[in-house]
gemmi code that builds the backbone of each chain (N, CA, C; Angstrom):
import gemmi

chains = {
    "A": [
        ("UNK", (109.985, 73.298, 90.530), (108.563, 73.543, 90.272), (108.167, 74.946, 90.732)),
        ("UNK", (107.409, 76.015, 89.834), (106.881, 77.011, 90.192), (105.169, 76.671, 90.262)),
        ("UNK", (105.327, 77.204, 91.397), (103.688, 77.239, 91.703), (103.052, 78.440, 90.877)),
        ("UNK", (101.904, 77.770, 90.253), (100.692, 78.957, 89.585), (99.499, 79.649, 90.562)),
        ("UNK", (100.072, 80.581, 90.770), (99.148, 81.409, 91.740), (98.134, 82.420, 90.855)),
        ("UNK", (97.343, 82.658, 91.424), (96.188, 83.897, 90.642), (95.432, 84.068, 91.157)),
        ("UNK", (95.266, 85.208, 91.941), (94.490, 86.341, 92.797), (93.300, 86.679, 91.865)),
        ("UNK", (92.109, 86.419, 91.205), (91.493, 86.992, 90.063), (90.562, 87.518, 90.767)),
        ("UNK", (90.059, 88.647, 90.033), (88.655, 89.528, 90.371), (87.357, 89.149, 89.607)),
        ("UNK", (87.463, 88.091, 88.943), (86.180, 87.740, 87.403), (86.186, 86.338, 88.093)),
        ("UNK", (84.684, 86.060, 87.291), (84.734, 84.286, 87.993), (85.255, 84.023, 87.051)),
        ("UNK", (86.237, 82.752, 87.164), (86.637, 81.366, 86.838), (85.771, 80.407, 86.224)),
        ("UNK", (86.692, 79.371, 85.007), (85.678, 78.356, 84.972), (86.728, 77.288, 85.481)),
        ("UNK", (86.975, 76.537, 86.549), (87.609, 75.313, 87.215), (87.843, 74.561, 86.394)),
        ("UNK", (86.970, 74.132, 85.329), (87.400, 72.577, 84.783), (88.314, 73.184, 83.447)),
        ("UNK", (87.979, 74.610, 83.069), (89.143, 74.895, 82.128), (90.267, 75.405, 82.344)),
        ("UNK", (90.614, 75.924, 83.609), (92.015, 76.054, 83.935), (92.677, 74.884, 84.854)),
        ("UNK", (92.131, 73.878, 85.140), (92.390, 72.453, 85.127), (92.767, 71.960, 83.938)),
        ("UNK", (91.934, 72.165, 83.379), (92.619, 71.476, 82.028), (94.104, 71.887, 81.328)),
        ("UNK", (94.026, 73.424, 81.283), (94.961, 73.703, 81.234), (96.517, 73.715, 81.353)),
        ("UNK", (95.987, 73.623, 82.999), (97.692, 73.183, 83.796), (97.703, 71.671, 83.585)),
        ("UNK", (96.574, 70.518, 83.718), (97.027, 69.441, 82.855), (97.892, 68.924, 81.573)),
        ("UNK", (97.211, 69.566, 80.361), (97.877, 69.877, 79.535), (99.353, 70.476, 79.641)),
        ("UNK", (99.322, 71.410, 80.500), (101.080, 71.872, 80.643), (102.028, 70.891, 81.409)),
        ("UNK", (101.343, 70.486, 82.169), (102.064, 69.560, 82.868), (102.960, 68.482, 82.684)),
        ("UNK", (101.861, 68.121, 81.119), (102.520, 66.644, 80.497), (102.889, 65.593, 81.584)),
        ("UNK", (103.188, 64.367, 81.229), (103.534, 63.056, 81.817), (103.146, 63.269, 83.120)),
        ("UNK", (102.328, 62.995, 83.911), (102.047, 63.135, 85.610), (101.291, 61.869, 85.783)),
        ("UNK", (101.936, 61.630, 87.419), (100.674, 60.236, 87.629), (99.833, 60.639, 88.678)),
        ("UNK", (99.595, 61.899, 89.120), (98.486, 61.860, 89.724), (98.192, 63.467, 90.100)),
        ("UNK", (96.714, 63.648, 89.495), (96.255, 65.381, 89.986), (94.930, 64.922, 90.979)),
        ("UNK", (95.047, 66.178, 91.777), (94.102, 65.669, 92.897), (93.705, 67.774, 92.612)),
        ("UNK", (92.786, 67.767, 92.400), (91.788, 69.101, 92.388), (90.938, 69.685, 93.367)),
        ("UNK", (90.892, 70.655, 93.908), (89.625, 70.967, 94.836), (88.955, 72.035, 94.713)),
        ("UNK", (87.656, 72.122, 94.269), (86.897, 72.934, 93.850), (85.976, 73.817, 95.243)),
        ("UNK", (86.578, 74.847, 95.813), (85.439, 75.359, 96.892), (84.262, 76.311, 95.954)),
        ("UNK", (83.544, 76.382, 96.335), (81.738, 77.141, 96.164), (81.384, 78.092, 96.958)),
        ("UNK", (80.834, 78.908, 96.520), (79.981, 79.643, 97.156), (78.873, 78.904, 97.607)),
        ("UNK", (78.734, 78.805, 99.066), (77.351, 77.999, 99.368), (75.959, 78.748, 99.319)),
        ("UNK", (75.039, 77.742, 98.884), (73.486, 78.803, 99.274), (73.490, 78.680, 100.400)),
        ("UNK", (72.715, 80.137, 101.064), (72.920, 79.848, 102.538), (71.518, 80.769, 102.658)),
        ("UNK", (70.588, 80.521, 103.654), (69.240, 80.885, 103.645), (69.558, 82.402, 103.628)),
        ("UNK", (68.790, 83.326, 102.966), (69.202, 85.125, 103.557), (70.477, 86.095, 103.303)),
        ("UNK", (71.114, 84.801, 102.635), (72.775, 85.687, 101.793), (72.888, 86.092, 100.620)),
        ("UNK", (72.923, 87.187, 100.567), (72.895, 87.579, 98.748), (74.047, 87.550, 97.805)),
        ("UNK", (75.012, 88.064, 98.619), (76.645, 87.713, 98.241), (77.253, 88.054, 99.358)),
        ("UNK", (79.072, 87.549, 99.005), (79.877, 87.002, 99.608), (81.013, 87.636, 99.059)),
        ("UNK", (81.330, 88.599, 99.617), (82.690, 89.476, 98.933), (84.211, 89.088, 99.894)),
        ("UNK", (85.253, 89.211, 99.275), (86.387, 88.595, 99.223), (87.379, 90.005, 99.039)),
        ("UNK", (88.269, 90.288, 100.166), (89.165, 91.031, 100.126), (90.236, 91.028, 100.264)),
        ("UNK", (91.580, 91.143, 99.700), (92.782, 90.991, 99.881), (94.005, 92.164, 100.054)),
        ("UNK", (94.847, 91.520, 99.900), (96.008, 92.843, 100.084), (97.092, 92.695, 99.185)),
        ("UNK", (97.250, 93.357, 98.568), (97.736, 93.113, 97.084), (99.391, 93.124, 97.601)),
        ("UNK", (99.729, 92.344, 96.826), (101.229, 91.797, 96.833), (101.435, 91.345, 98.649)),
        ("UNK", (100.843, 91.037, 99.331), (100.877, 90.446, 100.616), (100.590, 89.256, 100.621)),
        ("UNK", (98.969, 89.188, 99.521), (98.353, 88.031, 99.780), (99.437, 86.805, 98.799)),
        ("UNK", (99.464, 87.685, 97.659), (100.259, 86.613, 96.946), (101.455, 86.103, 97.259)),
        ("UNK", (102.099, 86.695, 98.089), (103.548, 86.130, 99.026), (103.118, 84.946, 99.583)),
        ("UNK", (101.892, 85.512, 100.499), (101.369, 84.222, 101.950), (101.310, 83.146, 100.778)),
        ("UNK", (100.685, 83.153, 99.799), (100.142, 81.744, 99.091), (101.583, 81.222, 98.323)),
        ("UNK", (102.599, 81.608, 98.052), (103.377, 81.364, 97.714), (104.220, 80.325, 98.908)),
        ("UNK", (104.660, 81.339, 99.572), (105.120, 80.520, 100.999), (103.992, 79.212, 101.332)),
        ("UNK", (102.771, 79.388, 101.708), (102.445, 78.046, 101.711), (102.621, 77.066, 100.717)),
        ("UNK", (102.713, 77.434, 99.670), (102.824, 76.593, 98.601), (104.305, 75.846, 98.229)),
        ("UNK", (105.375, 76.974, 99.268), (106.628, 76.088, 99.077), (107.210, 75.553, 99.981)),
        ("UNK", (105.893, 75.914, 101.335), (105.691, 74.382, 102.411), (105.739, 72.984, 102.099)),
        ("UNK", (104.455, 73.321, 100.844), (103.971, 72.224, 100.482), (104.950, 71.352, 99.763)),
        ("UNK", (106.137, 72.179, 98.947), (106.804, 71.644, 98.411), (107.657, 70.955, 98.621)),
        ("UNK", (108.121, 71.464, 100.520), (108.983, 71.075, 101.234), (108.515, 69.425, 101.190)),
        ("UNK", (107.526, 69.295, 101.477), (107.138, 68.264, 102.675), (106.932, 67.351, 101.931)),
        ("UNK", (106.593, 67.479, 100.101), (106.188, 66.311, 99.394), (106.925, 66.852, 98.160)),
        ("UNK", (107.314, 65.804, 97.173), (107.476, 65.326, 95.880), (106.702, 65.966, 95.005)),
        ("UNK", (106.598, 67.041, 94.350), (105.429, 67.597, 93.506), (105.878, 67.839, 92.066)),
        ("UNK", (104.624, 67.714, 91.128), (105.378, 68.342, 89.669), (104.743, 69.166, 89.336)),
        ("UNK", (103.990, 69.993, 90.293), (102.969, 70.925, 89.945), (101.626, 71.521, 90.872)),
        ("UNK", (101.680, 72.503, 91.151), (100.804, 73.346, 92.414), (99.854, 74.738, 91.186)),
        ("UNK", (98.498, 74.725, 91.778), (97.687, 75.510, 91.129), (96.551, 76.016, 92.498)),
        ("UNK", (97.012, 77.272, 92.084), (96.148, 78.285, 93.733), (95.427, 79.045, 92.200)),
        ("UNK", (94.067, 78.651, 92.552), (93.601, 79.838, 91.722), (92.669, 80.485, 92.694)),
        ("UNK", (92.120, 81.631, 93.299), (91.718, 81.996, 94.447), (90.601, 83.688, 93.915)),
        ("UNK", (89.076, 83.430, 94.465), (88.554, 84.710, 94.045), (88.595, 85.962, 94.324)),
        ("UNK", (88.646, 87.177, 94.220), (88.249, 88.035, 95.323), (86.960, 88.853, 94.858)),
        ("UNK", (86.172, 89.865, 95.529), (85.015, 90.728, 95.142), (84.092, 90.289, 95.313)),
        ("UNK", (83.265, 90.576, 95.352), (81.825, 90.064, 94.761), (81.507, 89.102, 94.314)),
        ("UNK", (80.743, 88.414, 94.897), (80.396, 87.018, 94.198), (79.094, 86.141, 94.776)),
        ("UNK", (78.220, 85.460, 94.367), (77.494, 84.535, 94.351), (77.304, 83.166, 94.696)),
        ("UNK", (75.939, 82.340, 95.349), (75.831, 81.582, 95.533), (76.172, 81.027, 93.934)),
        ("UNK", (77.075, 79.411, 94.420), (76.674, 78.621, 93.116), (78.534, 79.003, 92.477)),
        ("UNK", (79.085, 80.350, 92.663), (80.334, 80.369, 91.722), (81.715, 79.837, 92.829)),
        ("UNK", (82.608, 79.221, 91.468), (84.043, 79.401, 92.413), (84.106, 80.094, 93.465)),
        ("UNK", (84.921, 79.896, 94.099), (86.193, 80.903, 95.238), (86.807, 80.240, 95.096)),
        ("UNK", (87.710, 79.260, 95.024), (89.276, 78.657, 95.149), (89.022, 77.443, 94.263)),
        ("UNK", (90.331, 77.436, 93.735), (90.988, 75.846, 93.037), (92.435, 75.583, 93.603)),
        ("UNK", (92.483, 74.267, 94.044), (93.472, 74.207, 94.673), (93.714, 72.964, 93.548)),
        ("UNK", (94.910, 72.385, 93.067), (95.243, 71.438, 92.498), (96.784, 71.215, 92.643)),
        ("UNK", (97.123, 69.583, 93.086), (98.446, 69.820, 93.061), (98.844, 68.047, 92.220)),
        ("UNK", (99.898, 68.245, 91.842), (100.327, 67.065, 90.482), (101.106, 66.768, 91.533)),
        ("UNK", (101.341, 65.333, 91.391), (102.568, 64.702, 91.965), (102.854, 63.219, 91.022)),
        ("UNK", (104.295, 62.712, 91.489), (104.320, 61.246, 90.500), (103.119, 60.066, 91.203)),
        ("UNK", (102.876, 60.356, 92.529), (102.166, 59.319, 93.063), (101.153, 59.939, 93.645)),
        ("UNK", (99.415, 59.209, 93.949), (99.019, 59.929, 94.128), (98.658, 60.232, 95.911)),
        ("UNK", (99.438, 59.307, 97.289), (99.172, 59.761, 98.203), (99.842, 61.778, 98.094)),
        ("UNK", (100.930, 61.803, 97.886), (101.905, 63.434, 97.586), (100.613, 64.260, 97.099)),
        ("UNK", (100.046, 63.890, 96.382), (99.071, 64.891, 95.218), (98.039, 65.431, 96.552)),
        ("UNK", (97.690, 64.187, 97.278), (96.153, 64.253, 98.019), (96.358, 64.804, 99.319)),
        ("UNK", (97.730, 64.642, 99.740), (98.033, 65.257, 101.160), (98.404, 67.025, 100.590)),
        ("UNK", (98.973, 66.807, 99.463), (99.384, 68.586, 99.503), (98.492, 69.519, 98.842)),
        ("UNK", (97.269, 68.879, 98.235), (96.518, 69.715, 98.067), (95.518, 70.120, 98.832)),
        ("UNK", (95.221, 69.189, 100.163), (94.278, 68.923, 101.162), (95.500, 70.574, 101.851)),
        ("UNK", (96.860, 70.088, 102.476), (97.218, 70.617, 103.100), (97.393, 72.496, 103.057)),
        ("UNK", (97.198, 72.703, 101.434), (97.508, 73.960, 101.075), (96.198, 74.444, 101.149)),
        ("UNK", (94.755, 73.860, 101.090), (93.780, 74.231, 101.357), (93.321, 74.763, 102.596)),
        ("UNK", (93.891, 73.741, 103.623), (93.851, 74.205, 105.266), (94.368, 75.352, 105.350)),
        ("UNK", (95.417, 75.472, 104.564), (96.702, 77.342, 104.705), (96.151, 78.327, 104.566)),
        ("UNK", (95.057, 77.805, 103.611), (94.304, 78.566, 102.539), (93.272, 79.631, 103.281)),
        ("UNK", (92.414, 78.405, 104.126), (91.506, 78.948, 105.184), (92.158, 79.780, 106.064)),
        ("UNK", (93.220, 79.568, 106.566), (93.496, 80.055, 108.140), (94.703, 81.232, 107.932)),
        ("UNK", (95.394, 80.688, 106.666), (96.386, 81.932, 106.882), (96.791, 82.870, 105.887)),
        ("UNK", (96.450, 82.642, 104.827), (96.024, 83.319, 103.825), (95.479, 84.756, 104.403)),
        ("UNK", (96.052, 85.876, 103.286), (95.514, 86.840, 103.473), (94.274, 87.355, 102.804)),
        ("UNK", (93.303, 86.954, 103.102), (91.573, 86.872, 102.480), (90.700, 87.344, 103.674)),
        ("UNK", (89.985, 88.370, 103.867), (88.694, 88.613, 104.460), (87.666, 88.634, 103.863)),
        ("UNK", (86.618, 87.859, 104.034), (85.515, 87.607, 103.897), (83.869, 88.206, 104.383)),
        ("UNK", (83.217, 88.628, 103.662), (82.337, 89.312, 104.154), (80.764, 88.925, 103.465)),
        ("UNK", (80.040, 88.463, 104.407), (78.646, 88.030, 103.521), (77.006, 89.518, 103.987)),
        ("UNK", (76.975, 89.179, 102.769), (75.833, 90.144, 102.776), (74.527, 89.332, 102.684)),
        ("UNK", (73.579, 89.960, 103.678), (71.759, 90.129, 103.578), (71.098, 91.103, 103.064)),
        ("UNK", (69.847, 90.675, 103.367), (69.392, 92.191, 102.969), (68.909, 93.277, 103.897)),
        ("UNK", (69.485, 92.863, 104.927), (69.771, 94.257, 106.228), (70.583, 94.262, 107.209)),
        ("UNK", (71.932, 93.198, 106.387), (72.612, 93.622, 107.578), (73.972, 92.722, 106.680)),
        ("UNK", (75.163, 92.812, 107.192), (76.561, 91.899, 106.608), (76.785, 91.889, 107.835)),
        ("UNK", (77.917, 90.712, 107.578), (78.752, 90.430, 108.999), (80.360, 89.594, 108.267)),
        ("UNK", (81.587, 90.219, 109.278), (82.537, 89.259, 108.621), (82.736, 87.773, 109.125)),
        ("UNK", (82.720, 86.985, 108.148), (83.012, 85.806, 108.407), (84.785, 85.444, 108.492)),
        ("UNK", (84.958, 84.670, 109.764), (86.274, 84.301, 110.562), (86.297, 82.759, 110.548)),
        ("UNK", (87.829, 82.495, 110.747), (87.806, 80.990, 110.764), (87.327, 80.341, 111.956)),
        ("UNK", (86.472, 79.388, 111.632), (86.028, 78.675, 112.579), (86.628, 77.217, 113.727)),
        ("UNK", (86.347, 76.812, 114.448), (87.011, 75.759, 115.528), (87.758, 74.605, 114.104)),
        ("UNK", (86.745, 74.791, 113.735), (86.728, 72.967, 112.473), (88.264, 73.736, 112.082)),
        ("UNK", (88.337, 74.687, 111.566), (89.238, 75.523, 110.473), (90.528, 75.113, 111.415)),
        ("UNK", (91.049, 75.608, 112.766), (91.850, 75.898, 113.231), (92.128, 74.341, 113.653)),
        ("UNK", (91.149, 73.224, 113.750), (91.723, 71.877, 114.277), (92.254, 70.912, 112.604)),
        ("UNK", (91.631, 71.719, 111.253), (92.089, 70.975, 110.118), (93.655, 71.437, 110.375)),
        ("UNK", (93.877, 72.801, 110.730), (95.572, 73.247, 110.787), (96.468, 72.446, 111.670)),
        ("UNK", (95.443, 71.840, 112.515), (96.169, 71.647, 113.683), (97.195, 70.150, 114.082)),
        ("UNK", (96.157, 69.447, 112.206), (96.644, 68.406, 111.663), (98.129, 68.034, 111.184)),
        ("UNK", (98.750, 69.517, 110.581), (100.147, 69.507, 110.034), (100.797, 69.709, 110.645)),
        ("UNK", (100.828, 70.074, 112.060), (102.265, 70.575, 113.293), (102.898, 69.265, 113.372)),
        ("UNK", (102.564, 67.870, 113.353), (103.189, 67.352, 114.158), (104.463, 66.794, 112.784)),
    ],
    "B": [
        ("UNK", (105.076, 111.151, 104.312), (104.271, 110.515, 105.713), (104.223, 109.166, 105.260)),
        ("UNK", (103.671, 108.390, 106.097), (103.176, 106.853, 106.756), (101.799, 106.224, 105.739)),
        ("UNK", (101.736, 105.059, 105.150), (100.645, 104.759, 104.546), (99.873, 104.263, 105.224)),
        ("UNK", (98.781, 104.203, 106.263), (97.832, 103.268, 107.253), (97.224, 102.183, 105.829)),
        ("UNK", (97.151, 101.217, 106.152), (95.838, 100.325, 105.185), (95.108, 99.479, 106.220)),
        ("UNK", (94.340, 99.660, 106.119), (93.338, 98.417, 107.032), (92.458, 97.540, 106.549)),
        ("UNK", (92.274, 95.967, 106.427), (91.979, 95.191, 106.105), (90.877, 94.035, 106.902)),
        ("UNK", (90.156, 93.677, 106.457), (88.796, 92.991, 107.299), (88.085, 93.882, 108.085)),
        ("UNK", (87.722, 93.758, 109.565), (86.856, 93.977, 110.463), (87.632, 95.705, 110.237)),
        ("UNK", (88.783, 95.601, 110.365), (89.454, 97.104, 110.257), (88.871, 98.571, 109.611)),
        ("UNK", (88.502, 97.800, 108.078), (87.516, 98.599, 107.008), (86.372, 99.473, 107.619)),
        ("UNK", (85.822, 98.496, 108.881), (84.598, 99.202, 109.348), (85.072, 100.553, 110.174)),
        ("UNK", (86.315, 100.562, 110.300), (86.533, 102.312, 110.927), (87.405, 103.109, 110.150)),
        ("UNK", (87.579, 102.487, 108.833), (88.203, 103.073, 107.821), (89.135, 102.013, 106.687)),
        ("UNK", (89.119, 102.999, 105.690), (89.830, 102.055, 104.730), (91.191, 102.430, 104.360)),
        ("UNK", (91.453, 103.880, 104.862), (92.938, 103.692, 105.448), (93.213, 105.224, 104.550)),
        ("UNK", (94.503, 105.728, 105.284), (94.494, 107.104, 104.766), (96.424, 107.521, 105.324)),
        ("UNK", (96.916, 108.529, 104.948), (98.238, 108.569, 104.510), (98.511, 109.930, 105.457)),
        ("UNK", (99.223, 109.873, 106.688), (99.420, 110.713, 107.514), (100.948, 110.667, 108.277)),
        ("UNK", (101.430, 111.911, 108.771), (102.625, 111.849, 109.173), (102.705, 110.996, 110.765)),
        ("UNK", (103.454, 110.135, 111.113), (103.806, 109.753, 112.221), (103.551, 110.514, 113.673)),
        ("UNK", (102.954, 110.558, 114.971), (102.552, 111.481, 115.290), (104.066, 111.645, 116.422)),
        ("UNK", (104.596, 112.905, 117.030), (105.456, 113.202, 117.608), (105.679, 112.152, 118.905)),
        ("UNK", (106.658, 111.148, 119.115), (106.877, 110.235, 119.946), (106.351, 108.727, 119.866)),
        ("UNK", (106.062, 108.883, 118.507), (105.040, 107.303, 117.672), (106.506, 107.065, 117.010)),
        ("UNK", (107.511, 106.037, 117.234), (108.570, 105.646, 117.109), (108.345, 103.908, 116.159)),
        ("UNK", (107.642, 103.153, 117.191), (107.696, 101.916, 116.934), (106.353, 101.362, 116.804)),
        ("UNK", (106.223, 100.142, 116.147), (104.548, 99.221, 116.555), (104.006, 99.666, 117.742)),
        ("UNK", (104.379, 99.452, 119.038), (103.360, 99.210, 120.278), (102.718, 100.346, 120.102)),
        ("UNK", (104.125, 101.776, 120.095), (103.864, 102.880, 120.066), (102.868, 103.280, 119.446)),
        ("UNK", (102.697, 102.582, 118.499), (101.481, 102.904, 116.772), (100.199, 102.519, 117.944)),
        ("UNK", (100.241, 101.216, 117.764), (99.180, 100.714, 118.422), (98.096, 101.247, 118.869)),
        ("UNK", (98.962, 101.652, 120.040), (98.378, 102.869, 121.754), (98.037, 103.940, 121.403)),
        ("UNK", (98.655, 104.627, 120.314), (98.052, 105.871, 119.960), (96.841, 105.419, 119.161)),
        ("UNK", (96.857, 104.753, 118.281), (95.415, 104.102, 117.340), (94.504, 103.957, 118.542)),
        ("UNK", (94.532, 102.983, 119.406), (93.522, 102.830, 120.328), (93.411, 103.835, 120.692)),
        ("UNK", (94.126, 105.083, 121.103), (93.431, 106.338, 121.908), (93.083, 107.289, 121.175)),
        ("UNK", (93.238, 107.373, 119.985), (92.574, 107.881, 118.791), (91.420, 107.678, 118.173)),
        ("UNK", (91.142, 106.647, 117.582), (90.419, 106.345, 116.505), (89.164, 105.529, 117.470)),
        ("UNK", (88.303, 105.835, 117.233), (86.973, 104.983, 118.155), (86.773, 103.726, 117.677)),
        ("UNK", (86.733, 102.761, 118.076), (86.574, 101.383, 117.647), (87.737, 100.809, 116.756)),
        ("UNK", (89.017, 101.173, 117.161), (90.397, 100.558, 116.897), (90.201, 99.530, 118.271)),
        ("UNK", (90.561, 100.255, 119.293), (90.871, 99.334, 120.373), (90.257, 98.023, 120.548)),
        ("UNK", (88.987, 97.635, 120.080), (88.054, 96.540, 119.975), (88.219, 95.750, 118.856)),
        ("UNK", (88.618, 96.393, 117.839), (89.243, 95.375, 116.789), (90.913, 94.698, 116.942)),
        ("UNK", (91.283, 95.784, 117.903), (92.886, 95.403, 117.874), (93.095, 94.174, 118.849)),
        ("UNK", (91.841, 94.222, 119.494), (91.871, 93.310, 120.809), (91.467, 91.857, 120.479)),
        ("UNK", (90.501, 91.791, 119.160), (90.264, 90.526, 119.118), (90.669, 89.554, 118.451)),
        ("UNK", (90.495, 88.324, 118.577), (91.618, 87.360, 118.310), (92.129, 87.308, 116.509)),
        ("UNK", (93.282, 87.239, 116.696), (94.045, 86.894, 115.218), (94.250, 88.749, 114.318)),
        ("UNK", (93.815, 89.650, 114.809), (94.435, 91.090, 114.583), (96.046, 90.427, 114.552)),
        ("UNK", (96.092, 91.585, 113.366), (97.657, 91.618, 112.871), (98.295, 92.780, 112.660)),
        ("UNK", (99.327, 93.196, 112.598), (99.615, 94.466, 111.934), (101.502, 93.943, 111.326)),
        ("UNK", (101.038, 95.010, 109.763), (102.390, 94.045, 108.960), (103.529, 95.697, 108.857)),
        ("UNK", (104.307, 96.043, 108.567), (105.404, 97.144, 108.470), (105.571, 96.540, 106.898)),
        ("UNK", (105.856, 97.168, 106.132), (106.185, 96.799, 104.877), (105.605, 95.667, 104.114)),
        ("UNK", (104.904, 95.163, 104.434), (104.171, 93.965, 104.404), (105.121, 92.806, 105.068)),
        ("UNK", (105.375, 93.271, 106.133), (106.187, 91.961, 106.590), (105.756, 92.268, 107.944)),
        ("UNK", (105.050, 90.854, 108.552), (104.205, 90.482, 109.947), (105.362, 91.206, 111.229)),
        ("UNK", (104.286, 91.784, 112.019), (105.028, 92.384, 113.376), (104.908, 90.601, 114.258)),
        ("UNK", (105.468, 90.251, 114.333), (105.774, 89.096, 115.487), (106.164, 89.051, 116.436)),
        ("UNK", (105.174, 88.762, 117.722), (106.288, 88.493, 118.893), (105.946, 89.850, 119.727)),
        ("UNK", (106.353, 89.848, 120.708), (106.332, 91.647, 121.050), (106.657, 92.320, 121.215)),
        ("UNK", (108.274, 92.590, 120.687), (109.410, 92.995, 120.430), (109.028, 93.969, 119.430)),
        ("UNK", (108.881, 95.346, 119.775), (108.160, 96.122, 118.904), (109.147, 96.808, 117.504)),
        ("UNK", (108.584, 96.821, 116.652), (109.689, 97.558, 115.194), (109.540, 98.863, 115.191)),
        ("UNK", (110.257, 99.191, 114.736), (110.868, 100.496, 114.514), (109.820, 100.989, 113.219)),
        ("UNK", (109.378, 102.105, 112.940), (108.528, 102.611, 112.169), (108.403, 103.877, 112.089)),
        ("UNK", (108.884, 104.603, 110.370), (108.662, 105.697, 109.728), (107.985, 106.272, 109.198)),
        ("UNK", (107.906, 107.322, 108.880), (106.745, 108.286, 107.852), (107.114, 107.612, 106.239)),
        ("UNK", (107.853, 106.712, 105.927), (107.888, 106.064, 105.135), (107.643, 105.173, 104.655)),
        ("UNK", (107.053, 104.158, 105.817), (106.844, 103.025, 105.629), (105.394, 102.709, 105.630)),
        ("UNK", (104.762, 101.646, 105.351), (103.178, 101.329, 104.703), (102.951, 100.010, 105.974)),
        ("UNK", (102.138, 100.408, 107.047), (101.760, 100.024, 108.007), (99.787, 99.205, 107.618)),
        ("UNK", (100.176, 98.458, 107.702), (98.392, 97.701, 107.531), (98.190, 97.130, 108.972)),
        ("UNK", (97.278, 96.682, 109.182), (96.028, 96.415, 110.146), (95.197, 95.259, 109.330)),
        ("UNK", (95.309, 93.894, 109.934), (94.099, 92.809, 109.727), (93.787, 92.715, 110.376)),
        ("UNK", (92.596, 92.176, 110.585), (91.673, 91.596, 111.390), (92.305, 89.774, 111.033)),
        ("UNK", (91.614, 88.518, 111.672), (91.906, 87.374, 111.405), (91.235, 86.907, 109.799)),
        ("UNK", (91.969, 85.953, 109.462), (92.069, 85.872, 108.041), (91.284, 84.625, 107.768)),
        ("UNK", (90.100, 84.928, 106.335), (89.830, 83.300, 106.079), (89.363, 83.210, 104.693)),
        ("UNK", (90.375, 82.757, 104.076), (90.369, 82.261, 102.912), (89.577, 81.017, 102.648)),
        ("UNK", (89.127, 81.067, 101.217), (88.444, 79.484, 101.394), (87.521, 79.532, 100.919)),
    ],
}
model = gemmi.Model(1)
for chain_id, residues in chains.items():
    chain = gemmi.Chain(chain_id)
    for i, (resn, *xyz) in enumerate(residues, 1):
        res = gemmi.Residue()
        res.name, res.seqid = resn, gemmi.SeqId(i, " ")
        for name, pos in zip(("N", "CA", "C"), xyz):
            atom = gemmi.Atom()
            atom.name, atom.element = name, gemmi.Element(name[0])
            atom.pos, atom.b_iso = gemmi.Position(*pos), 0.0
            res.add_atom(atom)
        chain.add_residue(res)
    model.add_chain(chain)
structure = gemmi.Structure()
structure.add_model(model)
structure.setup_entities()
């Protein structure tokens, strides 16, 4: 299985590149999808997304053939934003196919946690007098803290 | 010369610029120490938690410092959050 990775700079529409890798997939018994958002957040105008080209796409790769390690898969989909962007649009699709669907729900949960914490993505939200970067938070580092054992 | 790139909190003291190695800047730590005694507001980003710095794009780990040329493409993160 090759994982579908994509670093994009344009929004996404989720339910059509879902569909997509469905369709490619053929015969599967179980897709488990995860759609993150831009949240409204009182005083934020946007939410820009920075990466490091050919770094970031390694890190997501390697997590993704964690994921592969650890479960049964017939199919992994990182679709991930960067730039500029808005309350209300994408930032990430995580989707992963498996024959059954506990495999599907643990490795797409699990590549999401990777996603947050180790992924190469900085994050930066803007007001209208001031930005600040946003870092992973306690919650972030105890969802990771789920897969060591 | 050396490619600097700097990434996250890093950006705020630059977005990175292409200079020769400075005379006795051999390895990482070496890089480091001179950045902090250089550049104003390195040392405060380098200090706080989850800063990284990669040599080729491959993570400095550990503190066993690497070896580093006027050839090689040195970045600077700050902690990372995807999502």
């Amino acid at each position: 299985m090759i994982p579908q990775i994509d670093i994009c700079g344009e929004a996404f529409d989720p339910e059509a590149r879902l569909a997509a890798f469905r369709k490619a997939l053929g015969d599967c018994g179980a897709i488990v999808s995860f759609t993150g958002m831009v949240r409204y957040e009182d005083g934020v105008n946007a939410l820009e997304l920075s990466h490091f080209e050919g770094f970031t796409q390694s890190k997501i790769e390697d997590i993704c053939g964690q994921a592969e390690a650890r479960w049964a898969l017939s199919g992994l989909l990182v679709i991930h934003r960067v730039g500029k962007m808005q309350a209300g649009e994408p930032i990430v699709l995580v989707t992963a196919a498996a024959t059954h669907r506990r495999e599907a729900f643990k490795a797409a949960d699990y590549v999401m946690d990777y996603l947050k914490s180790e992924a190469p993505f900085w994050k930066k939200e803007y007001r209208a007098d001031a930005s600040r970067w946003i870092e992973p938070c306690g919650r972030d580092k105890a969802d990771l803290k789920r897969w060591e054992t | 010369m050396a490619q600097f790139l700097f990434f996250g909190r890093f950006t705020d003291i630059s977005k990175g610029f292409a200079r020769d190695l400075p005379d006795g800047v051999s390895d990482s730590a070496a890089l480091s120490l001179w950045l902090c005694r250089t550049f104003e507001g390195f040392e405060a980003q380098w200090q706080r938690a989850g800063a990284r710095m990669a040599v080729n794009q491959v993570l400095v780990m550990g503190s066993a410092p690497v070896t580093i040329g006027n050839d090689d493409e040195i970045a600077f993160m700050s902690a990372l959050s995807g999502g």
